[in-house]
C-alpha positions in Angstrom: -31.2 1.1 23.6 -29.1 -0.9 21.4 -29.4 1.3 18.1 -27.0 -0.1 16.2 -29.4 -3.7 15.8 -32.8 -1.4 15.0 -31.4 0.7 11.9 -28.6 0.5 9.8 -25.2 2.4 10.4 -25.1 5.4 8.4 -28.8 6.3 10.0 -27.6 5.4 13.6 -24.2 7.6 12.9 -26.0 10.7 11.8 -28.3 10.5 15.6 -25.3 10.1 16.9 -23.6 13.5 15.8 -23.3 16.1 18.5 -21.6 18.7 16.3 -21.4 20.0 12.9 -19.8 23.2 12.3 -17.9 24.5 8.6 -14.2 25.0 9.6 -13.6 28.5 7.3 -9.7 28.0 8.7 -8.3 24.7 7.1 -10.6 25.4 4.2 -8.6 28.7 3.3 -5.3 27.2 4.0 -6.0 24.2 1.3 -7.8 26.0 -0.8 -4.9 28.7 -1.3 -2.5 25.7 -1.9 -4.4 24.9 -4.6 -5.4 28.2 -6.4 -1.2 29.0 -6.3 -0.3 25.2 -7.8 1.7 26.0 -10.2 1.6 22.8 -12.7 -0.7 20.5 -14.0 -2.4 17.6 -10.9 -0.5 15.4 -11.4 1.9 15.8 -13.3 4.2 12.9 -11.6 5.4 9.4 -12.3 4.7 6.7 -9.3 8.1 5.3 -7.4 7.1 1.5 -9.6 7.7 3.6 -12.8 10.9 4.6 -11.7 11.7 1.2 -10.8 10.5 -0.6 -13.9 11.6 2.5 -16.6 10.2 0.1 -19.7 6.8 -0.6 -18.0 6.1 2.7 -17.4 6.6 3.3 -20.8 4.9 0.8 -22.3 1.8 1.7 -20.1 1.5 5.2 -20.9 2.1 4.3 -24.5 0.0 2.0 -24.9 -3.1 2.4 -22.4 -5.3 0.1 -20.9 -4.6 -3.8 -21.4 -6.3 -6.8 -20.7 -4.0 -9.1 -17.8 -3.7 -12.8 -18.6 -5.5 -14.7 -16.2 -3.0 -16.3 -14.9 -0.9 -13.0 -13.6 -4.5 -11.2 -12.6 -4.4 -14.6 -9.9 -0.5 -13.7 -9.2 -1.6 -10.4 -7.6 -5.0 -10.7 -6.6 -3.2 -13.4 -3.9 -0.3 -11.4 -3.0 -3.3 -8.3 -2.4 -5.0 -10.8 -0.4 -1.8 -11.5 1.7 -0.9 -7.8 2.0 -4.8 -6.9 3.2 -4.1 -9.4 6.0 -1.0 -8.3 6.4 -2.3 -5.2 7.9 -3.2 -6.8 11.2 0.1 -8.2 11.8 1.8 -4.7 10.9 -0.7 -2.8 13.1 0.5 -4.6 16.6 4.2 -3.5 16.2 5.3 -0.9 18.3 5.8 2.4 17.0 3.2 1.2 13.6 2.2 4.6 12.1 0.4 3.8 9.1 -0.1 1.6 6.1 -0.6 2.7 2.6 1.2 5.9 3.0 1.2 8.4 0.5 4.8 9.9 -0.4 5.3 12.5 -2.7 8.6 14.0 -3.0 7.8 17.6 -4.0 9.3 18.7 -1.0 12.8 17.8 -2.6 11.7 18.7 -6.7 10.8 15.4 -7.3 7.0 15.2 -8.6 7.4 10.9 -7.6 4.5 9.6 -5.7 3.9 6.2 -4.4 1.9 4.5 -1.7 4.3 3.2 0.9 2.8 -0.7 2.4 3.7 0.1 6.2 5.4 2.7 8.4 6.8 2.8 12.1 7.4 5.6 13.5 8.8 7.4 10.7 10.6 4.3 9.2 9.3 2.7 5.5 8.5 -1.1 5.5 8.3 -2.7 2.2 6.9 -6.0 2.2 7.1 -8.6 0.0 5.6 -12.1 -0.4 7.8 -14.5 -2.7 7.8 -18.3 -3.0 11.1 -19.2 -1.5 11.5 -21.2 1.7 14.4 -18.9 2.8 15.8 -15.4 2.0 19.5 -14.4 3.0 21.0 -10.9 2.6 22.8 -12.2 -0.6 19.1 -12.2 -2.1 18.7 -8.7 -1.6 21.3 -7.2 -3.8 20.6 -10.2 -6.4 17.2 -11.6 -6.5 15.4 -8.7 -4.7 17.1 -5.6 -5.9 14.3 -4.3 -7.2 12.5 -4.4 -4.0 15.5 -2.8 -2.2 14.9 -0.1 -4.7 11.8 0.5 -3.9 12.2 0.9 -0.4 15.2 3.4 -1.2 12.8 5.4 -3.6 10.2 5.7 -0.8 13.1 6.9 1.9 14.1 9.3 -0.1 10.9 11.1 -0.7 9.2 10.4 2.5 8.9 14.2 4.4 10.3 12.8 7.9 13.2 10.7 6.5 14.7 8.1 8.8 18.5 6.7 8.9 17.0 3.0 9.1 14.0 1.5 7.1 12.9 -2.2 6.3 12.8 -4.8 4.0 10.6 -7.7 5.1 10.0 -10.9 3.2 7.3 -13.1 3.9 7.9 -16.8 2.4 6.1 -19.4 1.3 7.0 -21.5 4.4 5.6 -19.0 6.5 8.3 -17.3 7.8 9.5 -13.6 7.9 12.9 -12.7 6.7 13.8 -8.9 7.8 16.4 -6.2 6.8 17.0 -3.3 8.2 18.4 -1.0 5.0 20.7 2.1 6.5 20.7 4.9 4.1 24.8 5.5 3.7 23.9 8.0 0.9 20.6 9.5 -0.2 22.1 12.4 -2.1 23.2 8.9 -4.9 19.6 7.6 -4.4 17.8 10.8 -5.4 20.3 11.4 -8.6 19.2 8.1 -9.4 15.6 8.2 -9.0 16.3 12.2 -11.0 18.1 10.5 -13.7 15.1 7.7 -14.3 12.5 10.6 -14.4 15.0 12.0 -17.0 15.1 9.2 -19.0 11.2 8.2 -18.8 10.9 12.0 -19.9 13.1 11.1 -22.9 11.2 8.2 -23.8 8.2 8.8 -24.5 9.0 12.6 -25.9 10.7 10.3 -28.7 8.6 7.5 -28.9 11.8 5.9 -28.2 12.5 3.2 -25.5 16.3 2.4 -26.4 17.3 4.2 -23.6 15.4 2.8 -20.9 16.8 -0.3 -18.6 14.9 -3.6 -18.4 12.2 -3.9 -16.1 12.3 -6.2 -13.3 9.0 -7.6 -14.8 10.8 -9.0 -18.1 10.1 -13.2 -18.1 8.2 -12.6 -14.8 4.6 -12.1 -15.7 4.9 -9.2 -17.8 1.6 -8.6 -20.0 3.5 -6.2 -22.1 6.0 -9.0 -22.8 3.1 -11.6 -23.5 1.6 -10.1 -25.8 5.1 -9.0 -27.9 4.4 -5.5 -27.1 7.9 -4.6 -24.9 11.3 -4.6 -26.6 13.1 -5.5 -23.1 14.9 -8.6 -25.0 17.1 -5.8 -26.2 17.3 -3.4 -23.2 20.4 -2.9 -20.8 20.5 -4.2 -17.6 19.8 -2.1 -14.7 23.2 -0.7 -12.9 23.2 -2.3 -9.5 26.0 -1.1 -8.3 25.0 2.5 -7.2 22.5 0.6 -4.7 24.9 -1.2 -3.5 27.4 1.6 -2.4 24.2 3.8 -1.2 23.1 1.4 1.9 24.3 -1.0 4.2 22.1 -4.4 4.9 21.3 -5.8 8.3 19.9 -8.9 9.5 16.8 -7.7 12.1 16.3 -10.6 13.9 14.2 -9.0 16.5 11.7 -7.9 14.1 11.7 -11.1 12.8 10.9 -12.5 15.8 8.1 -10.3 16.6 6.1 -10.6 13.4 6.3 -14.1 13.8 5.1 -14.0 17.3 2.1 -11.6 16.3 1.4 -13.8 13.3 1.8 -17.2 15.0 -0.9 -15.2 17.6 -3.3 -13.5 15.9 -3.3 -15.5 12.8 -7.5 -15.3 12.1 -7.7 -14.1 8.8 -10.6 -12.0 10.0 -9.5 -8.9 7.9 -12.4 -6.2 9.2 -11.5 -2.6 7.5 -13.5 0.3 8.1 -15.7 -0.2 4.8 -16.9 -3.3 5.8 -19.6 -1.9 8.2 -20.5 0.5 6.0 -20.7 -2.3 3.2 -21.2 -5.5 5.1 -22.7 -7.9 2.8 -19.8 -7.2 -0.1 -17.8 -8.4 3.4 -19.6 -11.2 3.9 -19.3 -12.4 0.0 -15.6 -11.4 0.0 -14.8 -13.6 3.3 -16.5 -16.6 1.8 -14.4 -16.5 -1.2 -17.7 -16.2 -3.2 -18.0 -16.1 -7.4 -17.7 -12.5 -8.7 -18.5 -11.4 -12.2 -14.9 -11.4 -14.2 -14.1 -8.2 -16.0 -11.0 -6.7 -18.0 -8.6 -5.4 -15.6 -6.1 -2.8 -17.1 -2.6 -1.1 -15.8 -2.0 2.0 -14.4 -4.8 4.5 -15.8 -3.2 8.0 -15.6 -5.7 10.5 -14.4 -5.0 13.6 -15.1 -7.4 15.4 -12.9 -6.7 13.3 -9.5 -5.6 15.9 -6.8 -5.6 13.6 -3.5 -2.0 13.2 -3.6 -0.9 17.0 -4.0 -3.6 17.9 -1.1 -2.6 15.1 1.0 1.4 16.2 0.7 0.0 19.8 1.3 -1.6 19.0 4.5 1.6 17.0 5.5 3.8 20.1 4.8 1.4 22.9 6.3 1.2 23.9 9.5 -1.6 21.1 10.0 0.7 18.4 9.6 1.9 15.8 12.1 5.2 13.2 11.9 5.1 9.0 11.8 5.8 9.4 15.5 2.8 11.7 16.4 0.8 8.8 14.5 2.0 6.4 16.3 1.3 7.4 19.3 -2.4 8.1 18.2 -2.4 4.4 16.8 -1.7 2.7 20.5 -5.3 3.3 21.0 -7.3 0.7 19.5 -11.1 -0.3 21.0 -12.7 -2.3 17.5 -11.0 -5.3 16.2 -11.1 -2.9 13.1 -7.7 -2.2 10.1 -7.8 0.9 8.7 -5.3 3.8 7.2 -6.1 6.5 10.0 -4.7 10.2 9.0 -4.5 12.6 11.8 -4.2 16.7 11.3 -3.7 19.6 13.8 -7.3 21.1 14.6 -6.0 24.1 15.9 -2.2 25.0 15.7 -2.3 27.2 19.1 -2.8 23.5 20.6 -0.9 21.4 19.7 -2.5 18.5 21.9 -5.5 18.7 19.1 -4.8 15.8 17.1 -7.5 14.3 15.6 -8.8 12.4 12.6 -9.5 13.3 9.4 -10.8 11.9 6.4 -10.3 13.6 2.6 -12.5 13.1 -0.2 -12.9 14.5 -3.9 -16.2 15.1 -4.9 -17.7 15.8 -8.5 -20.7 17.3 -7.5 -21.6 20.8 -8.2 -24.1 21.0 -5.2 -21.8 21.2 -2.1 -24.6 22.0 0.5 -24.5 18.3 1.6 -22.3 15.4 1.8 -23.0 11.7 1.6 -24.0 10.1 4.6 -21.1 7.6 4.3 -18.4 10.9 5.0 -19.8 10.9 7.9 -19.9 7.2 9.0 -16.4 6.5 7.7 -15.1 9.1 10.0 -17.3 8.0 13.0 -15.5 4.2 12.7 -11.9 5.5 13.0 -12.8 8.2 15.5 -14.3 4.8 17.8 -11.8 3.1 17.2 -9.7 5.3 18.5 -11.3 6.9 20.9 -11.7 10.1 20.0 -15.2 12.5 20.1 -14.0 14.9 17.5 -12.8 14.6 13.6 -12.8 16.7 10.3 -14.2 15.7 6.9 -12.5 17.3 4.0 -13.8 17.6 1.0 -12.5 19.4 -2.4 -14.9 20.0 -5.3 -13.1 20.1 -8.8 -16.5 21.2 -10.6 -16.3 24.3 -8.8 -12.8 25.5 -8.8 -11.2 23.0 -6.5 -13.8 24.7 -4.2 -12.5 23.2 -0.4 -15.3 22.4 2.2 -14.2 21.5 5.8 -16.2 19.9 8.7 -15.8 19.9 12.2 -17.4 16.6 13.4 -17.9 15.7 17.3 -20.2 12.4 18.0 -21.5 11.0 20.9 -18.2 8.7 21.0 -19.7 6.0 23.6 -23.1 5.6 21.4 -20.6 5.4 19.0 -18.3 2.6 20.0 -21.6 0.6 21.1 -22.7 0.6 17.3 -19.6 -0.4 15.4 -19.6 -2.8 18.1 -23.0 -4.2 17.1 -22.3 -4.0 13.4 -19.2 -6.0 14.1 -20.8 -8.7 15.7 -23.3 -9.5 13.2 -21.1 -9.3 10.7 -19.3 -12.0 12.6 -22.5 -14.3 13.1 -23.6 -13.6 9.9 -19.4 -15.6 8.3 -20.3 -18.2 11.0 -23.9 -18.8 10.4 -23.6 -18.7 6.1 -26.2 -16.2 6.1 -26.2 -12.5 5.5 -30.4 -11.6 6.2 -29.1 -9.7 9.8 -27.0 -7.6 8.2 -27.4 -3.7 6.6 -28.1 -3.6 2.9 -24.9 -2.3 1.1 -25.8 1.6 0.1 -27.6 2.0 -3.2 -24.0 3.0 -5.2 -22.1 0.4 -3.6 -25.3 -2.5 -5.1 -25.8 -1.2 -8.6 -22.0 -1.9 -9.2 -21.4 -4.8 -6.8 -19.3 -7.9 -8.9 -20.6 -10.4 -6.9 -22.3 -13.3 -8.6 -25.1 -13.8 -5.7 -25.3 -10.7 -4.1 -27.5 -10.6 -1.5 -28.6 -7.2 -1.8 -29.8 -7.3 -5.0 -31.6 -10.8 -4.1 -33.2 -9.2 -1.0 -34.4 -6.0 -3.4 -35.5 -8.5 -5.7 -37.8 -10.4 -3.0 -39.7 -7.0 -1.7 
């Protein structure tokens, strides 16, 4: 019976659930981390502050900003190249993850950042810039800023590696990689220390004399647009510390295998694991159609977000696994699906027991049930790699950071047969320029959908 065509996917998920059972084990462990924190969640400063000292001053100082139109473009393309980016990152060997959370608390440094891509247990930061060419003269000149950032993420990454990378992707469609050896990270933290000291110092004095000048000064900065930032008058950043910290290599082999993969498998397709939960905003998204314009701010500081602190507790408890565990999970891949899948050790007497997990924070103060999407978001990335069992985790901050844990097992070949299904249409809906074959977007996901057209609220509208 081909369920996944005769109802929509979170129904079809839920009848496809063998197993739910609370896990009272990986519940206690997080919920203990959190009941002993001993600061404020989060009480941090992201790895771009510490690059960019004045922004992150300016930001915090000032709040939410409108962006000039013409840098909101600027970096809603270089987020369109980086979502397809994914797919070209994915089929390297050893790939690990993308979008991985860092936190360097492990080291006294509350620093947190989202590094783009990882292999084995290696950083990639990548870059798109509008040159034809890059050479490794660019990198201490032109790019320092993105070598920093790369160094700031090896540093605080849990499982540090020797060698990361640096890859450039240019406006005549090339890659240009580096392969950055860390020489010194002991200099690299007592810089990244010493620009959390000075930030500190800032904005306890209202005073941004001290800081350096951000890499963003005459380069799109909204601060500087609107005669807001004092970075005319700043120092320039010292480079030289950088420079003594690393050594630079040419990586011509990675070079040659991004180009490959991309010369290959460039199809722009760019399924994530949302979009068969949320086809239609898919659909709309794909065909580059109209969406409603709205103010778009910088970083909003929430002061009650505790996803990072649980995520780096998980990586540092006995639950965790390394980049090259994760790998090894990732070689598995049945759906033409991208997706940041997290793994945690079900049971530590076996260590074979790697599964998925997926982590949410919820604001309800009802924690009996969980939304059927939970379920179906963990159902794609156990299909897609092919594996029966997961755990949703779920942490309620309305009820004392009250922690919830699932242990899901599904029907995996009933599974695999309905995200195949859902994939599908979604594909011959692109083709065909119409969206009537495919599941209705959840009722959330409508009532704040930005699309123009939407063809949710249009079907709604004809019933």
């Amino acid at each position: 019976m081909d369920i996944g065509n005769n109802m929509d996917i979170l129904k079809a998920v839920k009848k496809s659930i063998l197993l739910e059972n609370k896990n009272p084990y990986i519940s206690r462990i997080l919920y203990e981390k959190l009941s002993n924190k001993n600061f404020e969640i989060p009480d941090y400063l992201y790895v771009t502050e510490i690059i960019n000292p004045a922004y992150s001053y300016f930001s915090r100082k000032m709040g939410e900003i409108e962006m000039p139109p013409e840098i909101l473009s600027r970096m809603k393309g270089g987020e369109s190249i980086h979502f397809i980016a994914r797919q070209w990152f994915e089929r390297l060997p050893g790939f690990s993850g993308f979008e991985e959370i860092m936190n360097g608390s492990h080291i006294n440094l509350n620093v947190i950042g989202r590094a783009d891509f990882m292999v084995n247990n290696s950083v990639i930061e990548f870059k798109t810039k509008g040159s034809e060419s890059i050479n490794m003269n660019d990198i201490f000149s032109i790019y320092s800023s993105d070598l920093e950032q790369l160094l700031f993420y090896s540093v605080i990454n849990k499982n540090p590696d020797r060698f990361n990378y640096l890859i450039f992707y240019s406006s005549s469609s090339k890659f240009y990689a580096f392969k950055i050896e860390i020489i010194e990270p002991e200099s690299i933290i007592n810089t990244v220390k010493n620009r959390i000291s000075i930030i500190k110092q800032s904005l306890a004095d209202d005073d941004p004399s001290v800081l350096p000048r951000c890499s963003y000064y005459n380069y799109g900065c909204v601060f500087q647009k609107k005669n807001i930032c004092s970075c005319g008058s700043l120092k320039q950043k010292d480079e030289e510390i950088m420079k003594n910290a690393v050594a630079v290599h040419e990586d011509k082999v990675m070079e040659e295998n991004l180009q490959k993969i991309y010369e290959n498998n460039n199809d722009k397709e760019d399924l994530r694991y949302f979009d068969l939960i949320y086809p239609r905003k898919y659909y709309h998204r794909i065909r580059g159609d109209e969406e409603e314009t709205g103010n778009s701010s910088t970083f909003n500081y929430d002061r009650k977000n505790i996803t990072f602190f649980i995520l780096d507790t998980i990586e540092k408890s006995i639950l965790g696994i390394d980049g090259s565990e994760r790998a090894r999970k990732n070689e598995i891949s049945t759906l033409d699906l991208y997706g940041n899948d997290k793994y945690i050790i079900k049971n530590v007497y076996d260590e074979s027991s790697i599964v998925p997990f997926i982590l949410k924070v919820n604001n309800s103060k009802y924690p009996n049930s969980i939304p059927e999407t939970y379920y179906s978001e963990l159902a794609i990335i156990c299909a897609r790699r092919n594996i029966k069992e997961g755990i949703i985790i779920v942490i309620y901050p309305k009820l004392d950071d009250r922690v919830v844990t699932y242990d899901i097992t599904f029907d995996l070949n009933r599974i695999i047969n309905i995200c195949g299904d859902k994939i599908n249409n979604i594909r011959d809906a692109v083709k065909s320029n119409n969206p009537d074959k495919l599941d209705l977007c959840p009722s959330f996901v409508i009532n704040s959908c930005s699309f123009k057209h939407c063809s949710c609220k249009m079907e709604i509208m004809k019933k």
